[in-house]
N, C-alpha and C positions, 0 to 999 in steps of 0.2 A: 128293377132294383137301382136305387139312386147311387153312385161310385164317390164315396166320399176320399177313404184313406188311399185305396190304391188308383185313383187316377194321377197321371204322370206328373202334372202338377201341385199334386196336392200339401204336398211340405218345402217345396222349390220357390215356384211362381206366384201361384196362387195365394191370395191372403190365408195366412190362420193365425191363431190367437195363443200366446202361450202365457201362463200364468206360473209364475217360479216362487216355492214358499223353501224358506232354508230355516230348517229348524237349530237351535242356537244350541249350545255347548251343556245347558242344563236337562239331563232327561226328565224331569220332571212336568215339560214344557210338549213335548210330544204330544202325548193324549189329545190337549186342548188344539194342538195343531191340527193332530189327526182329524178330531168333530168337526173343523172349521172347514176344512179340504170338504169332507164329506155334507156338512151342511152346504156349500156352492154346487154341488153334486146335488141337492136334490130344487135347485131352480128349475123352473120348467121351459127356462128357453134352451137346458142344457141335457143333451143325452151322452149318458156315458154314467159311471168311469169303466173305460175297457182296456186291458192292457197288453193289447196289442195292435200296435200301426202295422203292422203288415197284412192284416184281414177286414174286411169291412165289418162294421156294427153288424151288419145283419148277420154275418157269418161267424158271430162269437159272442158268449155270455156277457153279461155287464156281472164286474168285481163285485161280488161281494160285501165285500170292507175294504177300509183304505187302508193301509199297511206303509211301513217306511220298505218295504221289498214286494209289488217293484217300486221301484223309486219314479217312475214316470207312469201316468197313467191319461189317456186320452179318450176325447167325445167328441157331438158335432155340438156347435152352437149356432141355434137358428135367433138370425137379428132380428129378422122377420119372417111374414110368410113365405116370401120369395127368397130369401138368403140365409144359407146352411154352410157353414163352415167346419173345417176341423182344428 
């Protein structure tokens, strides 16, 4: 099994990649946020969304749907074949 989330380094040392969307003051605006979140989600250099960093991907389901709860939701992004990030 590959150690993505819980290796000691993983959110410290190590590079990972965080993508911050901040949805604006009109709820009206959500939905289309939500699809967009969830369209980067279906890239295929990207696995996830899982929402929990304290388990590896392999030891927990990928979400369902994107929801504004949780508010954070995490994957690996492979740059290449050699390099998997979280």
């Amino acid at each position: 099994m590959t150690v993505h989330f819980m290796d000691k380094d993983a959110w410290q040392e190590a590079p990972f990649f965080e993508l911050h969307v901040e949805v604006g003051p009109h709820p009206q605006s959500v939905p289309k946020v939500l699809a967009g979140i969830e369209a980067l989600w279906q890239h295929t250099s990207l696995e996830g969304p899982y929402g929990d960093s304290f388990a590896e991907p392999s030891e927990q389901q990928k979400l369902e749907e994107i929801s504004v709860e949780p508010s954070q939701t995490y994957g690996v992004a492979r740059l290449s074949k050699a390099s998997q990030h979280p």
